[in-house]
C-alpha positions, 0 to 999 in steps of 0.5 A: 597718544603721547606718554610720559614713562618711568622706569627704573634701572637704566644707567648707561648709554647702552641702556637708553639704545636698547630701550629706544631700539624696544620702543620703535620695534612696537612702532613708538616714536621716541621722542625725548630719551633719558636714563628712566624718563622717556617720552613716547607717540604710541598708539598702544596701551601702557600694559605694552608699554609695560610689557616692552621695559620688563622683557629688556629686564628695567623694572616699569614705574609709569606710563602717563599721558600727556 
């Protein structure tokens, strides 16, 4: 499934590496990366999704499909 995600507090180069680092560990495909707006090809709920942003301390918006 393709997600759009929404986060809130990510603010720097560093940020969007470690949250792209975060979502190919739970084998996502980034494939568009911004500061609090990503795009994801994940197999897996929004509940881990969710789970993934909250553990590297970004509050978690949404999570939609595409």
């Amino acid at each position: 499934m393709k997600y759009n995600v929404k986060t809130a507090g990510m603010g720097c180069a560093h940020c969007i590496a470690n949250m792209t680092k975060a979502m190919e560990a739970m084998n996502a495909k980034v494939t568009r990366m911004e500061l609090n707006d990503f795009d994801i090809e994940f197999e897996g709920t929004p509940d881990e999704i969710r789970a993934a942003v909250t553990e590297l301390g970004f509050d978690f918006i949404s999570a939609e499909e595409k």
